[in-house]
MDAnalysis code that builds the backbone (N, CA, C; Angstrom):
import MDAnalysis as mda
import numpy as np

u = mda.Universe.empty(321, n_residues=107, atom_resindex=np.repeat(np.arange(107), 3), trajectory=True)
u.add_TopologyAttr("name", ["N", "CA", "C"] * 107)
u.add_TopologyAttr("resid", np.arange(1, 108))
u.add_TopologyAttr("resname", ["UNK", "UNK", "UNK", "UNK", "UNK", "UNK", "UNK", "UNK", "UNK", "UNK", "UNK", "UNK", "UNK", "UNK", "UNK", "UNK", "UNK", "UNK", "UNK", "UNK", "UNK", "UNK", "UNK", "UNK", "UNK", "UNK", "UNK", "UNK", "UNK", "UNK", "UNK", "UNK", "UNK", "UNK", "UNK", "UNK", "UNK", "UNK", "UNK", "UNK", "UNK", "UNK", "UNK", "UNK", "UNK", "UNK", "UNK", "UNK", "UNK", "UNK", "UNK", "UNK", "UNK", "UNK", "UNK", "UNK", "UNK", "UNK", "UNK", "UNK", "UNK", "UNK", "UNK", "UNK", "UNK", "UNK", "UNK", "UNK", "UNK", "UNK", "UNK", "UNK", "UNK", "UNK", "UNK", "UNK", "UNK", "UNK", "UNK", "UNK", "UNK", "UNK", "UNK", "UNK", "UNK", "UNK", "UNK", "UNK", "UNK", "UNK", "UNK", "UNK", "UNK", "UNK", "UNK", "UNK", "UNK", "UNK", "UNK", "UNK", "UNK", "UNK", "UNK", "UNK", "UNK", "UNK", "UNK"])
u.atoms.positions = np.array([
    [0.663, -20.113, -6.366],
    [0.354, -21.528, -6.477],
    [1.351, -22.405, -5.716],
    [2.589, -21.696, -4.988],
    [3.702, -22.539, -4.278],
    [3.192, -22.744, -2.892],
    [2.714, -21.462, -2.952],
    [2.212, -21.583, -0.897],
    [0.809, -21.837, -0.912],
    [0.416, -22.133, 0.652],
    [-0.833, -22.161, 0.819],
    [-1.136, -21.255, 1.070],
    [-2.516, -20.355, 1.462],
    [-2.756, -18.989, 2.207],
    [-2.217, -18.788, 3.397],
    [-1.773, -17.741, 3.872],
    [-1.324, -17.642, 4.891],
    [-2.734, -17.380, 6.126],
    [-2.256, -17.751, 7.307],
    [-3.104, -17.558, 8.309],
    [-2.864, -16.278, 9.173],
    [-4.117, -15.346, 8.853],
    [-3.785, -14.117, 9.469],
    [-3.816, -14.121, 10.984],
    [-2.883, -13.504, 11.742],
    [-3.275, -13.663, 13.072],
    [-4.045, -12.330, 13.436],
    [-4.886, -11.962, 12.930],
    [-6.029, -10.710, 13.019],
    [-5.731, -10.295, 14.454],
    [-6.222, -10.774, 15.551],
    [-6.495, -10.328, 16.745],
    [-4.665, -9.597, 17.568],
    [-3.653, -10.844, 16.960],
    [-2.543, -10.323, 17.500],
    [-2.227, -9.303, 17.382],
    [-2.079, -8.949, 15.775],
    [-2.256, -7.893, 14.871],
    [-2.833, -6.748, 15.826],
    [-4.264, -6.523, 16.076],
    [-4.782, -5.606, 16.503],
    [-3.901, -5.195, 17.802],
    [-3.975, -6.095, 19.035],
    [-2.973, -6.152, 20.360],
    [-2.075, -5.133, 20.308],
    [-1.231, -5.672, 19.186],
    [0.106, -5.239, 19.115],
    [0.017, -3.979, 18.824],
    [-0.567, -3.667, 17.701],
    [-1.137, -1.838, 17.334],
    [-1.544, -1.176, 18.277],
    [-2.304, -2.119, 19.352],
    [-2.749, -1.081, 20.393],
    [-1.893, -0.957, 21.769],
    [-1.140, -1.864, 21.743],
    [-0.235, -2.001, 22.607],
    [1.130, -0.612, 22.499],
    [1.244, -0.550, 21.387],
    [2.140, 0.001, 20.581],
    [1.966, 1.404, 20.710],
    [0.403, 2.052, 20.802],
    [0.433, 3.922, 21.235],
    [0.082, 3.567, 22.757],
    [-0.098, 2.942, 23.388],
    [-0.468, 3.200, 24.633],
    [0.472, 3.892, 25.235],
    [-0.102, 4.908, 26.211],
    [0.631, 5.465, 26.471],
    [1.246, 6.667, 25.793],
    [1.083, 6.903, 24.772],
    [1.580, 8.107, 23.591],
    [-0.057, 8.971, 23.632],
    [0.808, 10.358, 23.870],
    [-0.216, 11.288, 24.122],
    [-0.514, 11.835, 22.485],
    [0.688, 11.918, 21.519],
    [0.107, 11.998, 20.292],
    [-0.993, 11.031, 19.797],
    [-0.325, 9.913, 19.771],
    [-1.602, 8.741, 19.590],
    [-2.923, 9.243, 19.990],
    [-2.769, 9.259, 21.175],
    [-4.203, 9.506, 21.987],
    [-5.059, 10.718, 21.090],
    [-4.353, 11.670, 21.379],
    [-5.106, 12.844, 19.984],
    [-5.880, 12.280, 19.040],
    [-5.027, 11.689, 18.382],
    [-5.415, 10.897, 17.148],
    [-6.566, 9.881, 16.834],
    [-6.323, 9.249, 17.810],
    [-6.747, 7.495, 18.118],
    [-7.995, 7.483, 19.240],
    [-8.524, 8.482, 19.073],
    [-9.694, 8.522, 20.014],
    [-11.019, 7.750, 20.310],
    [-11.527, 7.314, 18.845],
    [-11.807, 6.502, 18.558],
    [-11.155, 5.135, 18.605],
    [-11.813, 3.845, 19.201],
    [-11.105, 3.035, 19.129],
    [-11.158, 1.525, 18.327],
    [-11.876, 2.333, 16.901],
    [-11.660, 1.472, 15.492],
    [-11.219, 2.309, 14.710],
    [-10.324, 3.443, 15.028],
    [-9.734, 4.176, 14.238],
    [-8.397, 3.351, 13.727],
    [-8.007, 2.418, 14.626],
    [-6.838, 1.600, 14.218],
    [-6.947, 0.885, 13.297],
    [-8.367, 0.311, 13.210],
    [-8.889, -0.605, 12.224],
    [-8.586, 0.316, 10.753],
    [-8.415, 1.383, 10.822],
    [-8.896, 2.021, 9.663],
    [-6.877, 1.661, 7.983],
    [-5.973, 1.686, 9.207],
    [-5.228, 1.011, 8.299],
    [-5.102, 0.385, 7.817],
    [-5.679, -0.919, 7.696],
    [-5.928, -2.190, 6.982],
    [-7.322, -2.046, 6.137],
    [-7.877, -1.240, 6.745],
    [-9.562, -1.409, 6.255],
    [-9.892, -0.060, 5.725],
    [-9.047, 0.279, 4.852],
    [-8.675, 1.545, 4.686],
    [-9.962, 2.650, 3.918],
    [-10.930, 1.612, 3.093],
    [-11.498, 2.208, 2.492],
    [-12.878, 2.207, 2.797],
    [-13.622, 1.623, 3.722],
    [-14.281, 1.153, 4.377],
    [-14.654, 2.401, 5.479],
    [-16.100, 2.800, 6.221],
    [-16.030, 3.356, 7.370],
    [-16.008, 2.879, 8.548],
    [-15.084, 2.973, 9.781],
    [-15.108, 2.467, 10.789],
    [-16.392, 1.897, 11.150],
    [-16.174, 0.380, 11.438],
    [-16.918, -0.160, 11.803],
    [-16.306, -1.852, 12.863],
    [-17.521, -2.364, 13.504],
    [-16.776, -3.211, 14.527],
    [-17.169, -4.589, 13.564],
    [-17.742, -4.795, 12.428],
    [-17.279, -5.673, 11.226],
    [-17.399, -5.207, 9.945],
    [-16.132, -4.661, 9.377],
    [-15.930, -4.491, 8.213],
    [-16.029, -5.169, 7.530],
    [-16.417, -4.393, 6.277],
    [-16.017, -5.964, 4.909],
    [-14.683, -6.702, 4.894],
    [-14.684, -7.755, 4.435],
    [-13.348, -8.528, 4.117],
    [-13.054, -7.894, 2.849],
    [-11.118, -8.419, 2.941],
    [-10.465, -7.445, 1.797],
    [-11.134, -7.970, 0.455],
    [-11.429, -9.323, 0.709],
    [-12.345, -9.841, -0.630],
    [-13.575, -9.240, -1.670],
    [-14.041, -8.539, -0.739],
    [-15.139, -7.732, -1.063],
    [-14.964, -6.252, -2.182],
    [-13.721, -6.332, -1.809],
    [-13.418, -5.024, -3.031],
    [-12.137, -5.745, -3.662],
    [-11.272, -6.405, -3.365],
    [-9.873, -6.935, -3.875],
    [-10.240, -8.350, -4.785],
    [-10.516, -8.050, -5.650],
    [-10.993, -9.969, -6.351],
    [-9.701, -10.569, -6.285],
    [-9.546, -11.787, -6.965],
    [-8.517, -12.952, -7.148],
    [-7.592, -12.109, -8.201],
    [-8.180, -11.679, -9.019],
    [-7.237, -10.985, -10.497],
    [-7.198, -9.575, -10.160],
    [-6.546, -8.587, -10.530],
    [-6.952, -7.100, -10.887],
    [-7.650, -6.857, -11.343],
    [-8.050, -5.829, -11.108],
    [-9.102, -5.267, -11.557],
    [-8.751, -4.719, -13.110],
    [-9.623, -4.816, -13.947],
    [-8.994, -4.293, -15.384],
    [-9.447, -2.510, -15.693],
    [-10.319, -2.464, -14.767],
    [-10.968, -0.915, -14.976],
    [-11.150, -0.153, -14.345],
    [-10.181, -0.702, -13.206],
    [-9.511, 0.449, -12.112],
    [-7.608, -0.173, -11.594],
    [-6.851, 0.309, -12.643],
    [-5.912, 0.087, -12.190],
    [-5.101, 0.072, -10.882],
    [-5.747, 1.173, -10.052],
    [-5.056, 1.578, -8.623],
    [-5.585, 0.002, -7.347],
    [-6.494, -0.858, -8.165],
    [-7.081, -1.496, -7.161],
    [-6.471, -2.753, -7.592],
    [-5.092, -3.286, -6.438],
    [-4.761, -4.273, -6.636],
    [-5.178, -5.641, -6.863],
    [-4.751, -6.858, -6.824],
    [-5.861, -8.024, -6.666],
    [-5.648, -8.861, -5.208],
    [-6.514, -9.331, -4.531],
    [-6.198, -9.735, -3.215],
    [-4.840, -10.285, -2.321],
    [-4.099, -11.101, -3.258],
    [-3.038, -11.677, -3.111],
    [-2.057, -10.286, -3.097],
    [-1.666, -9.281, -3.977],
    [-0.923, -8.306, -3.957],
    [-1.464, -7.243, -3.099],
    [-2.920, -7.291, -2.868],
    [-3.282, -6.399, -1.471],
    [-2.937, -6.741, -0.326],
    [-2.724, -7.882, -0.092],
    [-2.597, -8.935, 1.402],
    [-0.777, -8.284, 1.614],
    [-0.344, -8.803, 0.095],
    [1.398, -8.015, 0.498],
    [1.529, -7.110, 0.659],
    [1.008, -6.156, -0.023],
    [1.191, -5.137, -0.073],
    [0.920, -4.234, 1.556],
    [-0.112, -4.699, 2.078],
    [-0.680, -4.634, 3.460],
    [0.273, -4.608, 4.771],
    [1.016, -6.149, 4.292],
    [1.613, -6.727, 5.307],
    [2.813, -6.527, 5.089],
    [3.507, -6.434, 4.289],
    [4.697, -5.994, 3.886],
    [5.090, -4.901, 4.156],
    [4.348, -3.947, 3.568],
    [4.425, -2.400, 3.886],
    [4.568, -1.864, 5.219],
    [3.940, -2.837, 6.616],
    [3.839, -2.503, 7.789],
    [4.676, -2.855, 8.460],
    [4.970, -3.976, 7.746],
    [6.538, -4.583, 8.592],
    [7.670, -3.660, 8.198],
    [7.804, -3.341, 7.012],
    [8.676, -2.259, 6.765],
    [8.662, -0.955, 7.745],
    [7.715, -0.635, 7.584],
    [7.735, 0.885, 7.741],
    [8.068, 0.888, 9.325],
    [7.343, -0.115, 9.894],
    [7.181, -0.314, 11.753],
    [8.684, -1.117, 12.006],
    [9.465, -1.405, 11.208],
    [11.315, -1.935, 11.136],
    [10.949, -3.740, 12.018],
    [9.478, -4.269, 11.812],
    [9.335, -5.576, 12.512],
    [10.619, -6.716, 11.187],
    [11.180, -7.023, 11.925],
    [12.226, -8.168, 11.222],
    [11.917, -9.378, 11.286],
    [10.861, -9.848, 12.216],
    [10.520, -11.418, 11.955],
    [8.744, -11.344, 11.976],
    [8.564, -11.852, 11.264],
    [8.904, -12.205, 9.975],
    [9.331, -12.115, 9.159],
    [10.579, -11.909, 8.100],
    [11.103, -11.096, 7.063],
    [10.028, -10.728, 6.215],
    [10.112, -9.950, 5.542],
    [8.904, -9.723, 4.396],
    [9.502, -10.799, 3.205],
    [10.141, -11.343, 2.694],
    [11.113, -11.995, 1.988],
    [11.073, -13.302, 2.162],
    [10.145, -13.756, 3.373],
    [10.712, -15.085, 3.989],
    [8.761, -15.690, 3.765],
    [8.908, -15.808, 2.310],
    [7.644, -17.029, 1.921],
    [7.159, -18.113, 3.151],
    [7.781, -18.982, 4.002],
    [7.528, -19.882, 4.235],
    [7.159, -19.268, 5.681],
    [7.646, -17.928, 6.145],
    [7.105, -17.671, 7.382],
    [5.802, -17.306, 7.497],
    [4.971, -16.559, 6.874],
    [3.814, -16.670, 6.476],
    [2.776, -17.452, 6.310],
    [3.308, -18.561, 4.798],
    [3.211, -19.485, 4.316],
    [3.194, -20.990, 4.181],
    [2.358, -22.341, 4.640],
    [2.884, -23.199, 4.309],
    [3.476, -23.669, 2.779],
    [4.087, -24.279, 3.009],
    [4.325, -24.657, 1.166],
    [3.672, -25.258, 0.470],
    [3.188, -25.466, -0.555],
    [2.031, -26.567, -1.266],
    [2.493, -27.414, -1.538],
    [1.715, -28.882, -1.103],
    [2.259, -30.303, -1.397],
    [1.518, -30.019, -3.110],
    [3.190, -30.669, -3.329],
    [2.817, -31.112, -5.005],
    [2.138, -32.607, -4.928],
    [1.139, -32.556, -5.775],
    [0.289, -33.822, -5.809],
    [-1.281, -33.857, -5.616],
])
């Protein structure tokens, strides 16, 4: 309720992932397909060139009768957080609310 939604930059996002094996012959093995990249974010979903939105399975709340299925807001972090970690990206911090985030005018 402090921030506003953040604005995904979807397309950069993709760029950068693909920018990122080019050139890597493991990748290539792998990544043959080329909405196989899609498949990390859209994890549960079958490759496709429009997937469902995370909305579609992630509601506003948790889920009460499937614990493993977060609620959109903790899927979105969990998503984006996790990738910045693991891939060592430092800016944005994962930590840093307002980089993401505008702040919500009180009022």
């Amino acid at each position: 309720d402090q921030y506003e939604p953040a604005k995904l930059p979807h397309r950069q996002i993709v760029y950068k992932l693909l920018d990122n094996i080019k050139g890597d012959r493991l990748a290539a093995t792998f990544h043959t397909d080329s909405l196989t990249i899609c498949q990390g974010c859209h994890h549960q979903s079958p490759p496709s060139e429009n997937p469902p939105r995370c909305g579609s399975c992630h509601d506003r709340q948790a889920a009460t009768k499937d614990g493993d299925r977060p609620s959109l807001v903790a899927a979105y972090h969990q998503q984006c957080m996790t990738c910045h970690d693991r891939m060592g990206i430092v800016k944005p911090a994962t930590q840093d609310c307002v980089a993401c985030h505008q702040k919500r005018q009180n009022g």
